[in-house]
C-alpha positions in Angstrom: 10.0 -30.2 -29.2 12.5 -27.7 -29.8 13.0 -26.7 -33.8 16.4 -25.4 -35.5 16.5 -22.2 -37.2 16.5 -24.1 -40.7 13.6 -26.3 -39.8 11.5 -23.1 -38.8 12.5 -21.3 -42.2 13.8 -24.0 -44.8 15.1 -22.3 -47.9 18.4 -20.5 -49.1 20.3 -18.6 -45.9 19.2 -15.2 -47.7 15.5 -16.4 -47.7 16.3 -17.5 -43.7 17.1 -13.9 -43.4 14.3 -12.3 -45.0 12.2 -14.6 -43.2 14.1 -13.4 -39.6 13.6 -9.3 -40.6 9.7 -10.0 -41.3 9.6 -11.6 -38.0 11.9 -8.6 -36.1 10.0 -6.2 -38.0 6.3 -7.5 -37.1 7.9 -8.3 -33.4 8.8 -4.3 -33.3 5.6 -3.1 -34.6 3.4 -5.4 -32.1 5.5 -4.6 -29.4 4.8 -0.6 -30.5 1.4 -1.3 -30.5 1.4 -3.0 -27.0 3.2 -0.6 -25.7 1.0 2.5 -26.7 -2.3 0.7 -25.7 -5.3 1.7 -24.0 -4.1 -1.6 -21.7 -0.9 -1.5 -20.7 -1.0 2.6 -20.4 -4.4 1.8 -17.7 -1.8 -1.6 -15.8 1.0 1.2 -15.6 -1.6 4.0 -14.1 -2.6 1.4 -11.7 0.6 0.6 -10.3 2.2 4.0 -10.1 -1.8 4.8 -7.7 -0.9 1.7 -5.7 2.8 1.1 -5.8 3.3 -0.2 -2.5 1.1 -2.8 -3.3 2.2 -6.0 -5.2 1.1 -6.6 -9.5 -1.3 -9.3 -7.7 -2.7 -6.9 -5.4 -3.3 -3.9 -8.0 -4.8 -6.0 -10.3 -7.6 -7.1 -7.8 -7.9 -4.0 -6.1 -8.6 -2.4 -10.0 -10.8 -6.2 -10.5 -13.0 -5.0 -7.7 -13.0 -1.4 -7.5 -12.0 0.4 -11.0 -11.9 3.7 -9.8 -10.0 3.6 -6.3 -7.6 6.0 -6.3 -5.8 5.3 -2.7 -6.8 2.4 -0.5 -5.5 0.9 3.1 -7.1 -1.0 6.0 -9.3 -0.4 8.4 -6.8 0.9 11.1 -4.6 2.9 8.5 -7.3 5.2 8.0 -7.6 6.0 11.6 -4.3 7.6 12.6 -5.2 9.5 9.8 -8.2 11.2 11.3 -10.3 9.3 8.9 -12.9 6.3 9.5 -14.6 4.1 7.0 -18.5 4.5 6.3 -21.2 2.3 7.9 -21.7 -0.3 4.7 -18.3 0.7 2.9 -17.3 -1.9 1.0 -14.2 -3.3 1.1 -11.4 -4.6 -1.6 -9.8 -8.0 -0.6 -6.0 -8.4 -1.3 -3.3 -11.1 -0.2 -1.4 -10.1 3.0 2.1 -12.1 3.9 1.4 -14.1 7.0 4.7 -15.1 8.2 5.0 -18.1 10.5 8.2 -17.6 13.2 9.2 -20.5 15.4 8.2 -20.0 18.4 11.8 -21.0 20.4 14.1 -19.0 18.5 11.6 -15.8 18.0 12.3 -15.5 21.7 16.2 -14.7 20.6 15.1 -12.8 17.2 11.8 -11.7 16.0 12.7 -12.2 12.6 13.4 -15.6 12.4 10.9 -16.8 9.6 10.2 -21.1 9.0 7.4 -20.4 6.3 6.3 -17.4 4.6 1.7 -18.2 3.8 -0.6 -15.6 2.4 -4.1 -14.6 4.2 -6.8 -12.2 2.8 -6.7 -8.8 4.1 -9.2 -6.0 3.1 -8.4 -2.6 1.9 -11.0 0.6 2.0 -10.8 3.2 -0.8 -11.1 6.4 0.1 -14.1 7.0 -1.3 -15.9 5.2 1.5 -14.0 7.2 4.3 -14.9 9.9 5.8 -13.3 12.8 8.0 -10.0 14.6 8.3 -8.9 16.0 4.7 -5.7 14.3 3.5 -2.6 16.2 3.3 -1.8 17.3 0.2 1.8 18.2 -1.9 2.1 21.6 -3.0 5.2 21.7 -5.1 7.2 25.0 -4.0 9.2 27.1 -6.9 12.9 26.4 -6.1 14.6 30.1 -6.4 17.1 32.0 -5.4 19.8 30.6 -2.4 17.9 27.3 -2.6 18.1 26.6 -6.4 21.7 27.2 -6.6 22.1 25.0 -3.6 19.9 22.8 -5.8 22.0 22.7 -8.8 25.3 22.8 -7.2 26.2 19.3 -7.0 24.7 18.3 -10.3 26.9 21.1 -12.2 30.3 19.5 -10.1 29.3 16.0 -11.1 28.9 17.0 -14.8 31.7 18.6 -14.6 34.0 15.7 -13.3 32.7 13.3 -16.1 33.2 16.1 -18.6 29.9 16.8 -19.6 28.2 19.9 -20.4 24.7 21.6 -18.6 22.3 24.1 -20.6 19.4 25.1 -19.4 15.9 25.7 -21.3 13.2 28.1 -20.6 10.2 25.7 -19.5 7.3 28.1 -19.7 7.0 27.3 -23.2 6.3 23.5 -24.4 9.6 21.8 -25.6 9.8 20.8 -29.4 8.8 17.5 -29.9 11.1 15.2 -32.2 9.9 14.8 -35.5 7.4 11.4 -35.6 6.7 11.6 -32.5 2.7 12.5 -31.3 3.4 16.2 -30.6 5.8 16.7 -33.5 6.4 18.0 -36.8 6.3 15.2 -39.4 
């Protein structure tokens, strides 16, 4: 049954109030506390390793395997150069199984009546074996390149009358006072 304001916190409007800060302010320190935990920081990692994937699909593949760091099926790994071990285990996820009609899929293939799930399985990568991955090695943007780089940004700045500075990066920035990193 749905409550009024004044049935939640009877008294005096300044007492309704008070009572409305204490519950913003412990709402803002529980929400701080959520979002600076061990939990939610370990549900973030998780879905920036496996952000193709669905929340329902990280949370099993992390259920099932807690330290995968990159997963796909069977025949993924292969164009890869890379086959899964004898015994691997795997990691079962929900794959969309999309039912087409049959008579109109002849005119277009993407013609979908009902949209079911199946289970597929996922391999991490520690139970493959063979080609190395390829890696990312970020390159230093310099000379032609970085003012090709900048370029733009500078003219769009510009048009919305804003202003660009640069800072020397080699050196950590100053954190803001508070903050973990900062001066008190």
């Amino acid at each position: 049954m749905y409550r009024t304001p004044y049935e939640l916190c009877p008294g005096s409007d300044v007492e309704r109030l008070a009572q409305i800060d204490a519950w913003l302010e412990r709402l803002a320190t529980e929400t701080d506390h959520t979002a600076h935990g061990a939990e939610i920081t370990r549900y973030l990692t998780v879905l920036a390793r496996f952000h193709r994937y669905s929340a329902h699909n990280c949370m099993s593949i992390v259920v099932q395997r807690p330290d995968a760091t990159r997963v796909a099926g069977y025949r993924a790994w292969q164009p890869l150069g890379r086959q899964v071990k004898k015994g691997a285990k795997s990691i079962a996820i929900l794959c969309p199984a999309p039912i087409r009609d049959k008579d109109k899929a002849k005119d277009d293939p993407d013609v979908v009546i009902a949209l079911r799930f199946r289970v597929g399985y996922v391999f991490d990568m520690a139970g493959i074996e063979g080609d190395a991955l390829p890696a990312l090695t970020p390159q230093a943007v310099e000379g032609d390149r970085y003012a090709d780089l900048l370029r733009r940004p500078i003219e769009v700045a510009a048009y919305g009358d804003l202003s660009v500075s640069f800072a020397d990066l080699s050196r950590p920035l100053p954190c803001r006072p508070g903050r973990p990193g900062g001066e008190p």
